[in-house]
N, CA, C and O of each residue as an XYZ file, in Angstrom:
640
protein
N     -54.600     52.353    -24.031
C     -55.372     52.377    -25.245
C     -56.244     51.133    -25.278
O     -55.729     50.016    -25.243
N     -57.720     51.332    -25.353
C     -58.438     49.829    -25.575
C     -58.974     50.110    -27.059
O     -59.064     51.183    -27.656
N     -59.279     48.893    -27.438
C     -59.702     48.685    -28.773
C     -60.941     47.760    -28.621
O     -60.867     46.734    -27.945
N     -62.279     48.200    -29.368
C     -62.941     47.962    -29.135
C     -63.053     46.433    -30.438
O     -62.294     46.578    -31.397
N     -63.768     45.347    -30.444
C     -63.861     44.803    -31.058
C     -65.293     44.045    -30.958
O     -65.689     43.522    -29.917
N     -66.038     44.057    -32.212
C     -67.078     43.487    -32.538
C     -67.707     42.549    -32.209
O     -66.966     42.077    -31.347
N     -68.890     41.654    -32.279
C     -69.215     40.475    -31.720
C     -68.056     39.419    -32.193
O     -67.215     39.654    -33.061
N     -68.177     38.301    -31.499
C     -67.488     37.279    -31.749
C     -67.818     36.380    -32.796
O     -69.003     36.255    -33.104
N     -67.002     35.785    -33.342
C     -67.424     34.857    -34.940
C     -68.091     33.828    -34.157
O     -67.704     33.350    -33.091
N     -69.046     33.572    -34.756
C     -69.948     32.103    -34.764
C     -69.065     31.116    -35.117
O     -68.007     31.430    -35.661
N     -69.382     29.774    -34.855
C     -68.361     28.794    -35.139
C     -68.730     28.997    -37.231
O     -69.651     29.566    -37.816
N     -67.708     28.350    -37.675
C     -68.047     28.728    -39.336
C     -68.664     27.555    -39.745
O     -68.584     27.696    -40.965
N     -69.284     26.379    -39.549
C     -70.250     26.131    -39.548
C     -71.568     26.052    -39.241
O     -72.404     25.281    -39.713
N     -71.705     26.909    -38.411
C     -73.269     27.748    -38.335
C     -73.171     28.461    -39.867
O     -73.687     28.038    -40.902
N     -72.357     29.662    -39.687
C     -72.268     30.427    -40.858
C     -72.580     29.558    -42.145
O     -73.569     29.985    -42.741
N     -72.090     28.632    -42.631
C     -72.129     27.527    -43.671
C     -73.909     27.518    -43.624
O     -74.691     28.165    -44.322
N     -74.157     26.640    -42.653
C     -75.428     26.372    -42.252
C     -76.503     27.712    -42.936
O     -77.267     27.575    -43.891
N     -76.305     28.837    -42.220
C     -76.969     30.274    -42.255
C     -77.099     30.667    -43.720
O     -78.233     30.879    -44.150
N     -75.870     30.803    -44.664
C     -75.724     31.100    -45.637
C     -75.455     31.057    -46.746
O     -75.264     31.991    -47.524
N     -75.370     28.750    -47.108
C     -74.703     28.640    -48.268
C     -76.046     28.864    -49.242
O     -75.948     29.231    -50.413
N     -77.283     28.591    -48.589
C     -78.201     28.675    -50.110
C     -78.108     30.164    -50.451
O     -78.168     30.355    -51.665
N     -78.006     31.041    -49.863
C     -77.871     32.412    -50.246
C     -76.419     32.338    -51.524
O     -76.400     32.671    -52.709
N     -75.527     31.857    -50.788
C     -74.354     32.153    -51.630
C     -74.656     31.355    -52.608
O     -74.740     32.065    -53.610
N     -74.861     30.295    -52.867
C     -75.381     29.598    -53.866
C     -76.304     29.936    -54.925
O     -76.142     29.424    -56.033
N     -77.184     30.680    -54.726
C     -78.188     31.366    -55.529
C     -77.612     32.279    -56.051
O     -77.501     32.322    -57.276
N     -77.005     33.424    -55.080
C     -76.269     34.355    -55.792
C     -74.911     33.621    -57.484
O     -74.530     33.873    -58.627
N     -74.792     32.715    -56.405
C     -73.369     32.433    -57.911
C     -74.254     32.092    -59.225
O     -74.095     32.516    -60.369
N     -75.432     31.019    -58.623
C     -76.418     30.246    -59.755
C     -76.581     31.905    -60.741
O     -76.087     32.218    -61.824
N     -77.116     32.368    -60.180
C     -77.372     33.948    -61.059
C     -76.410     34.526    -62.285
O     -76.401     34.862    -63.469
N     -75.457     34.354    -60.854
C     -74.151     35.185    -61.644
C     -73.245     34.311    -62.749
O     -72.697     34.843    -63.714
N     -73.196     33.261    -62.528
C     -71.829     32.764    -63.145
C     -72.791     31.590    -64.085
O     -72.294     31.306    -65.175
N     -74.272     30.824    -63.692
C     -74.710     29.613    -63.940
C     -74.862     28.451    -63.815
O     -73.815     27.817    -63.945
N     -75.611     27.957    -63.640
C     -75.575     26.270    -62.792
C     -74.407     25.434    -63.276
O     -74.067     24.496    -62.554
N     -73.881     25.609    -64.179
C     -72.906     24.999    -64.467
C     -71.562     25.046    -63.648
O     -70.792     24.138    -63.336
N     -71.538     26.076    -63.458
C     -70.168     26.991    -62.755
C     -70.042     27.093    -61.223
O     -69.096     27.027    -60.439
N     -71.653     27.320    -61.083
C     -71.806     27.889    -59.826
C     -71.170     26.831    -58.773
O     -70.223     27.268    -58.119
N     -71.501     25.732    -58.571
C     -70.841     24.194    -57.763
C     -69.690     24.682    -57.110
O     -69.497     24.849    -55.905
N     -68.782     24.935    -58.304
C     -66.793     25.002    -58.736
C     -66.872     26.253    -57.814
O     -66.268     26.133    -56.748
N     -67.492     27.398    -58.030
C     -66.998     28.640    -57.457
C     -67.521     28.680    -56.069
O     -66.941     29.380    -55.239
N     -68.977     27.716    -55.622
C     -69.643     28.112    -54.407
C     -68.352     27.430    -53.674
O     -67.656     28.118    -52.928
N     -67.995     25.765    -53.964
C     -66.620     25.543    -53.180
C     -65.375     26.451    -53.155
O     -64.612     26.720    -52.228
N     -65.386     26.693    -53.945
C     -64.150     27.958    -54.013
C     -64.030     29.167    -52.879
O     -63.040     29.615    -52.301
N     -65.007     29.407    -52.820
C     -66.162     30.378    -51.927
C     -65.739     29.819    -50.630
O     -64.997     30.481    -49.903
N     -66.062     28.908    -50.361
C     -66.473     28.804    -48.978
C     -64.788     27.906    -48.431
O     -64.460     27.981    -47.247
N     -63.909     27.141    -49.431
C     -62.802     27.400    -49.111
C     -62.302     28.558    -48.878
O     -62.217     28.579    -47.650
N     -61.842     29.727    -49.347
C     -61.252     31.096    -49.137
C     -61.885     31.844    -47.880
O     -61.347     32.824    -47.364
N     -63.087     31.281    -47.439
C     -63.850     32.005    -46.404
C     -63.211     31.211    -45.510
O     -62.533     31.984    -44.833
N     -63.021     29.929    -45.066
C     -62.474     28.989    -44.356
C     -61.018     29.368    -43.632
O     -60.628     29.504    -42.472
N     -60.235     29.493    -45.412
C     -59.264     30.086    -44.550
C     -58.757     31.255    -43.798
O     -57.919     31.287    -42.897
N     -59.594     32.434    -44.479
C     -59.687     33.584    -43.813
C     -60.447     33.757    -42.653
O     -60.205     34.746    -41.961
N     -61.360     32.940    -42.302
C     -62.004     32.805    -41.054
C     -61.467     33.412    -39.920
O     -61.735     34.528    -39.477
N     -60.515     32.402    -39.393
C     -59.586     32.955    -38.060
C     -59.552     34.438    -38.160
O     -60.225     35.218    -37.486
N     -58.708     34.726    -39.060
C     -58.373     36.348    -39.157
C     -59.150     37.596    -38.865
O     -58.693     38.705    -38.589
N     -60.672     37.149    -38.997
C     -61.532     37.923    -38.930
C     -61.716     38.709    -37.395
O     -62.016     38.161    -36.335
N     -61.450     40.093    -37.622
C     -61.709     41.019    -36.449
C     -63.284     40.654    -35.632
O     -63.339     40.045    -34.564
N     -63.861     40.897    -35.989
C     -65.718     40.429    -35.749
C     -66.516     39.993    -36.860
O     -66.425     40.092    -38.084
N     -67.493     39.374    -35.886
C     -68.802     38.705    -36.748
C     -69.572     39.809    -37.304
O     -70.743     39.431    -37.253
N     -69.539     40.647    -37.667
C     -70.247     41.526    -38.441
C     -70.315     41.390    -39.582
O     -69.302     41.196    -40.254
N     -71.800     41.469    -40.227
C     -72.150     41.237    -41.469
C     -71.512     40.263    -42.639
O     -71.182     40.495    -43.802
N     -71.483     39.081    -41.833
C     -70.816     37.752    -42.445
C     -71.592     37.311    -43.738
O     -71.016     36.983    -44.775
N     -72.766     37.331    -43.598
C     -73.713     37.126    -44.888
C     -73.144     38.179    -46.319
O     -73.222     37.789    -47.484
N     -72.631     39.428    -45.939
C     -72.150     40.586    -46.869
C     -70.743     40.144    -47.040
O     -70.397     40.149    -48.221
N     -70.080     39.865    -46.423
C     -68.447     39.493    -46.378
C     -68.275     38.008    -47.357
O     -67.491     37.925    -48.302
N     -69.103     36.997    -46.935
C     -69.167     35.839    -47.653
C     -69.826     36.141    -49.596
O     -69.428     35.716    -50.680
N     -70.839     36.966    -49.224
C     -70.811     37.324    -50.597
C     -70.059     38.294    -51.686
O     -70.391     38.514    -52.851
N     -69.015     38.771    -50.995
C     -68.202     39.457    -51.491
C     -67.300     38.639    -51.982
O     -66.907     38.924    -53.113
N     -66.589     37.163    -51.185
C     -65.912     36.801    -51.445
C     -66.716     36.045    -52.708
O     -66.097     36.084    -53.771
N     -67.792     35.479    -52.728
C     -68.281     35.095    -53.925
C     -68.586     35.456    -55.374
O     -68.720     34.768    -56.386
N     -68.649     36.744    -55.140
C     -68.758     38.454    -56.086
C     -66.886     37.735    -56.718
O     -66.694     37.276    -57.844
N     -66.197     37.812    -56.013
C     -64.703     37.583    -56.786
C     -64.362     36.718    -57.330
O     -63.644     36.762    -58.329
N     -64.999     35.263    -56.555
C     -64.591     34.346    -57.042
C     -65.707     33.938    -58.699
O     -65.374     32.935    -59.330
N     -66.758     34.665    -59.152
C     -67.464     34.991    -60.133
C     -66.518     35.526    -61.190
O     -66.555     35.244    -62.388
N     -65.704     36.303    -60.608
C     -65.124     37.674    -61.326
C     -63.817     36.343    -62.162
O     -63.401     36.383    -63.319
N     -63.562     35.586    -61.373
C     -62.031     34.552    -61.149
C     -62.382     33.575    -62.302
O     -61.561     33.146    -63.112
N     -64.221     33.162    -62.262
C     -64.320     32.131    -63.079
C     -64.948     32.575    -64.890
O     -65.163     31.774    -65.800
N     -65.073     33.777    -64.910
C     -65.487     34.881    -66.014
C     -64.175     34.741    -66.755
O     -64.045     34.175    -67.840
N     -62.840     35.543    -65.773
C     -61.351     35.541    -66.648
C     -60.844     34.421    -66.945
O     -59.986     34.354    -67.826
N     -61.397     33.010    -66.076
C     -60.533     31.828    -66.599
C     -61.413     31.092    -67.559
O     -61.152     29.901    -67.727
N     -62.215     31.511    -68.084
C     -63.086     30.625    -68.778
C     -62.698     31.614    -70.355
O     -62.860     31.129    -71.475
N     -62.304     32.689    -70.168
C     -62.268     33.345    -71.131
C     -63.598     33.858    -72.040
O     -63.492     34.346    -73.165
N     -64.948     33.634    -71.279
C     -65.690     34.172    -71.935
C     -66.872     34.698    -70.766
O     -66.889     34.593    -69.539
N     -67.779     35.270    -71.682
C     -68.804     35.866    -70.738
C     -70.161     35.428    -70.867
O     -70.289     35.533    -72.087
N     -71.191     35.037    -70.472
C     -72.558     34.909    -70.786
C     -73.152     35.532    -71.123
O     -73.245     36.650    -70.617
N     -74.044     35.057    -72.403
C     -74.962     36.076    -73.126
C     -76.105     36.098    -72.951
O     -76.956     35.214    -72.852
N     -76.136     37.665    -72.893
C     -77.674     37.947    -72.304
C     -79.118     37.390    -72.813
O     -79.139     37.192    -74.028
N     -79.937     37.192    -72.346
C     -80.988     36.390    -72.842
C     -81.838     37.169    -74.200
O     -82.436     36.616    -75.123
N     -81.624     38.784    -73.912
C     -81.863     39.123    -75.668
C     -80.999     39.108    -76.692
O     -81.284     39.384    -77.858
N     -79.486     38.652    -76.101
C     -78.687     38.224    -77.039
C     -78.530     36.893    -77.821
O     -77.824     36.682    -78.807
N     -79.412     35.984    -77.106
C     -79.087     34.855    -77.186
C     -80.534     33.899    -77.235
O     -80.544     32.726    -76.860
N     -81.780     34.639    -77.780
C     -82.817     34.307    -77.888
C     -83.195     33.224    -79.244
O     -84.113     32.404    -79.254
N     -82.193     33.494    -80.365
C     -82.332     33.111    -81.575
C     -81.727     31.510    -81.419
O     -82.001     30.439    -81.961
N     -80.681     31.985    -80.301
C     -80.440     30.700    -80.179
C     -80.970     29.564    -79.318
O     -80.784     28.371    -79.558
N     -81.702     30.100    -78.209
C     -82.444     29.447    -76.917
C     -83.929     29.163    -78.301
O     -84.453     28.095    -77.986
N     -84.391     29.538    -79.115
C     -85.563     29.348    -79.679
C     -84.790     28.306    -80.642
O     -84.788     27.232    -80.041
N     -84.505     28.248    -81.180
C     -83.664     26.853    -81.928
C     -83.036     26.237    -81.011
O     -82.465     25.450    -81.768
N     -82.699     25.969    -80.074
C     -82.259     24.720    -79.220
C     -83.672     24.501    -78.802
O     -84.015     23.319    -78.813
N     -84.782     25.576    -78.348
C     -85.956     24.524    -77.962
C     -86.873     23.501    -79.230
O     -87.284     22.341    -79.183
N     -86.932     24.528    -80.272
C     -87.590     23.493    -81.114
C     -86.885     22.052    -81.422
O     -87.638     21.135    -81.749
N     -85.935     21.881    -81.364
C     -85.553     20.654    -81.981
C     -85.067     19.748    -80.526
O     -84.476     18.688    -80.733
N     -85.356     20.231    -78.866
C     -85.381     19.911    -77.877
C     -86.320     18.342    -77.403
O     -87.438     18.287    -76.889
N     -85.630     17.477    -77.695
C     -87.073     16.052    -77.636
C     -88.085     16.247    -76.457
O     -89.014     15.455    -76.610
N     -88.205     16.845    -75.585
C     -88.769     17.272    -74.406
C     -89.124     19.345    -74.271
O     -89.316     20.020    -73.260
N     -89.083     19.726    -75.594
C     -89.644     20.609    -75.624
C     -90.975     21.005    -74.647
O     -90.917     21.756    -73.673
N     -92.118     20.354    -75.118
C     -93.625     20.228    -74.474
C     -92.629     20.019    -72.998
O     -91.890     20.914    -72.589
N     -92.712     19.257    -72.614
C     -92.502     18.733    -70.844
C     -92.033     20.176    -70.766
O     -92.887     20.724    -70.070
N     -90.829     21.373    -71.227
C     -90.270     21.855    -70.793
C     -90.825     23.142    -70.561
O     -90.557     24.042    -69.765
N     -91.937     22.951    -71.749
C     -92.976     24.588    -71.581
C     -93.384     24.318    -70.268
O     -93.118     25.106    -69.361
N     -94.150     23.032    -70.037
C     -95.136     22.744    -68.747
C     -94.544     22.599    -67.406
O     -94.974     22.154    -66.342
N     -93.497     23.077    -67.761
C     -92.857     22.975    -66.245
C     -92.530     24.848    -66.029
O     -92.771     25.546    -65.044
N     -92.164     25.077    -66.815
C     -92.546     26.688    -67.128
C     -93.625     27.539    -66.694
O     -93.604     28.745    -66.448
N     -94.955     26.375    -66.621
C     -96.007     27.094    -66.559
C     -96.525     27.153    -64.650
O     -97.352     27.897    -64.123
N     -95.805     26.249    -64.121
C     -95.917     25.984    -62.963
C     -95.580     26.859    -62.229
O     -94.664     27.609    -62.568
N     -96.260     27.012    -60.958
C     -96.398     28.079    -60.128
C     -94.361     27.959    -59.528
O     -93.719     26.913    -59.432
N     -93.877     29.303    -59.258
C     -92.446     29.500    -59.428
C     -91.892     28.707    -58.572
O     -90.732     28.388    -58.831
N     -92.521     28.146    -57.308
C     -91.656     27.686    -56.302
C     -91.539     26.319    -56.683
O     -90.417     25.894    -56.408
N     -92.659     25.042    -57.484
C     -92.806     24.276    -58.095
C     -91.262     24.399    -59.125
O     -90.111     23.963    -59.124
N     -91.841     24.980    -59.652
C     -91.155     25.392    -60.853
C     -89.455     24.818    -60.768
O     -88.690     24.104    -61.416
N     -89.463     25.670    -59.487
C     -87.421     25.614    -59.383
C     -87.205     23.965    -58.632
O     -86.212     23.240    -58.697
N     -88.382     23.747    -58.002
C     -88.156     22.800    -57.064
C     -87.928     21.308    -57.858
O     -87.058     20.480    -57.589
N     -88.956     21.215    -58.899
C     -88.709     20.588    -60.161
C     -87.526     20.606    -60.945
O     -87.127     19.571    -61.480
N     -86.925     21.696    -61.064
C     -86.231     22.099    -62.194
C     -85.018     21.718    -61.483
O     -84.218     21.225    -62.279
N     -84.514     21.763    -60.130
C     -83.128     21.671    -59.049
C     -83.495     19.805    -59.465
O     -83.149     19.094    -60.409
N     -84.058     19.637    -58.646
C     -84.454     18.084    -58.403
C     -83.891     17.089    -59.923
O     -82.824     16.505    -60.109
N     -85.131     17.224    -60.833
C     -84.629     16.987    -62.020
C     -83.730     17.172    -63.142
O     -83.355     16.313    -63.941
N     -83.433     18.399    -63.100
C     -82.734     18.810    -64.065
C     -81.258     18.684    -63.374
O     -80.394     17.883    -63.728
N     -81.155     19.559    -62.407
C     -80.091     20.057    -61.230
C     -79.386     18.336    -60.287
O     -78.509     17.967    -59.505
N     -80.556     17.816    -61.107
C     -80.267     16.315    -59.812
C     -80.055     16.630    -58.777
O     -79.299     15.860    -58.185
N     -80.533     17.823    -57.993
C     -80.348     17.854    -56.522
C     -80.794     17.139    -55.250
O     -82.018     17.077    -55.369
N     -80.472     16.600    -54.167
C     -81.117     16.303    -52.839
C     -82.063     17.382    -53.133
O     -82.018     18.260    -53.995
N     -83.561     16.933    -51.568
C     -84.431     17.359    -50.916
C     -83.932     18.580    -50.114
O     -84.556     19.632    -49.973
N     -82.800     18.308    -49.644
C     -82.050     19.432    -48.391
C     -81.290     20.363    -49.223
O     -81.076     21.438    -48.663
N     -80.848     20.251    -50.343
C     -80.101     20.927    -51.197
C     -80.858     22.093    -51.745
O     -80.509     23.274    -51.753
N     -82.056     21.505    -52.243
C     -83.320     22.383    -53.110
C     -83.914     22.939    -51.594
O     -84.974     23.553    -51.710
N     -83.385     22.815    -50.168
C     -84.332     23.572    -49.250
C     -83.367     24.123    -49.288
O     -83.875     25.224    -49.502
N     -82.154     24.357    -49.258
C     -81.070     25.451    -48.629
C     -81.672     26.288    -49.983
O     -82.508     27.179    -49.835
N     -81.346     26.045    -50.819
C     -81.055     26.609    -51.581
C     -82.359     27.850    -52.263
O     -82.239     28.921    -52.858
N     -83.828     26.858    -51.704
C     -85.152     28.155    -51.877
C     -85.136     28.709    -50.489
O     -85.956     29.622    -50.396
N     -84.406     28.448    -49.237
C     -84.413     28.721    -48.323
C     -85.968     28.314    -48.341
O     -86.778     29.241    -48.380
N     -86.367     27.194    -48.319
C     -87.246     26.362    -47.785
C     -87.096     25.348    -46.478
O     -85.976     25.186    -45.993
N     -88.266     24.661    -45.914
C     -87.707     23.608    -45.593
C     -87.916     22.015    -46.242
O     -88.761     21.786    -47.107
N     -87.195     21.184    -45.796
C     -86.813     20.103    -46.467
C     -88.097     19.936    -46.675
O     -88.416     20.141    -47.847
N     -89.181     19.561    -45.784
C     -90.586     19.132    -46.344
C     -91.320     19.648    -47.349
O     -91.926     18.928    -48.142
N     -91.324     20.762    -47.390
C     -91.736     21.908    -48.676
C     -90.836     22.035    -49.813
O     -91.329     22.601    -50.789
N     -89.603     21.632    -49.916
C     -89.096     21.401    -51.379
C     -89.671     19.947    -51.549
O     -90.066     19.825    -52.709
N     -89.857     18.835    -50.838
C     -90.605     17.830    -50.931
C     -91.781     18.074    -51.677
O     -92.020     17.860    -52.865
N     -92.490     18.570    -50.756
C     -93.900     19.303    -51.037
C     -93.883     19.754    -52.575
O     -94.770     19.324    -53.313
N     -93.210     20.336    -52.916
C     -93.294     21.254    -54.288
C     -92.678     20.366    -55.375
O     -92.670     20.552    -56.592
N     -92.173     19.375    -54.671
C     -91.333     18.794    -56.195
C     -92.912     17.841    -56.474
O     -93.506     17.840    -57.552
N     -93.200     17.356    -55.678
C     -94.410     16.366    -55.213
C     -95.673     16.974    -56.520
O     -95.917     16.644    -57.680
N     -96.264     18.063    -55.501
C     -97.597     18.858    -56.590
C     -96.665     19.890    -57.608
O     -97.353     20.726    -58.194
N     -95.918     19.913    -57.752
C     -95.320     20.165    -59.429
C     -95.286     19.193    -60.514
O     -95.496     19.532    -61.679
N     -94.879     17.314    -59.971
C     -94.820     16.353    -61.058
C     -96.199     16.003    -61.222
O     -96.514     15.281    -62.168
N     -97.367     16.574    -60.131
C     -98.623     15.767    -60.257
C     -99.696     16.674    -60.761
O    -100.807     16.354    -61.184
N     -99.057     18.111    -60.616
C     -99.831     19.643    -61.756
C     -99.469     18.419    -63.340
O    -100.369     17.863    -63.970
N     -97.606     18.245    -63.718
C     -97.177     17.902    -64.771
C     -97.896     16.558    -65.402
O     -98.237     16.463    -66.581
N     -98.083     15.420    -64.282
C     -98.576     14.276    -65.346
C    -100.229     14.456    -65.743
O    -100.770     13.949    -66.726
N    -100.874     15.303    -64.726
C    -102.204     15.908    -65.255
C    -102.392     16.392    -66.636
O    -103.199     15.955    -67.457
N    -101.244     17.686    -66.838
C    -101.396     18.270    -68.105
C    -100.711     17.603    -69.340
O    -100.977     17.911    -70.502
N     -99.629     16.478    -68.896
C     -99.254     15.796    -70.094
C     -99.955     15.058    -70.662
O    -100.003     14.895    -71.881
N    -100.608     14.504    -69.808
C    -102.271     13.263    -70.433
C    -102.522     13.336    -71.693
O    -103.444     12.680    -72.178
């Protein structure tokens, strides 16, 4: 009897390498920048240890986000609550902006072309590294550079 078995696993730091801004974005989505950090480590511990076990390298990008899909699901039941949808929760996002001391700055960063936009918004807001905001637009390091760069210099133009 032979058994056929799949390509061989990449070392799991390639994989890391390949796919944390993916998994990362996905959690940012799902769970929120707040959360997302706690669960992407969570994530990529449980992938770690299940690693070995793995029959083949097949569709590791789908497998890693599955495990992230749960560990979403893990930080929903322990938090005991759920996030509200943005037409649920408009009355309140419009009263936290008016009385926001950086309201204005926050429209005008809004208005910035999208890749600006996040690259600004990770950097500053997110306090992220250069390499962090590239995994994570699946950019490269020079171009989240690039964008944080002509996003603050679109911003001190229009704040004048």
């Amino acid at each position: 009897m032979h058994t056929t078995r799949g390509p061989a696993l990449p070392p799991f730091q390639w994989l890391l390498d390949e796919h944390a801004g993916t998994v990362l974005r996905f959690l940012t989505r799902h769970v929120g920048g707040t959360d997302a950090e706690d669960c992407f480590q969570e994530t990529m511990l449980a992938a770690l240890r299940a690693y070995p076990s793995l029959a083949h390298g097949t569709n590791l990008r789908g497998w890693l986000l599955t495990i992230a899909r749960r560990k979403a699901v893990d930080s929903f039941r322990a938090s005991g609550r759920r996030p509200l949808s943005l037409e649920d929760a408009s009355g309140e996002i419009a009263a936290a902006e008016s009385t926001a001391p950086d309201a204005e700055l926050w429209d005008a960063v809004g208005r910035l072309p999208a890749k600006q936009r996040r690259s600004v918004g990770l950097r500053f807001a997110g306090d992220r590294p250069y390499d962090e905001i590239a995994r994570t637009l699946s950019i490269s390091e020079e171009a989240a550079r690039r964008n944080v760069h002509e996003g603050i210099k679109k911003l001190r133009r229009e704040m004048r």
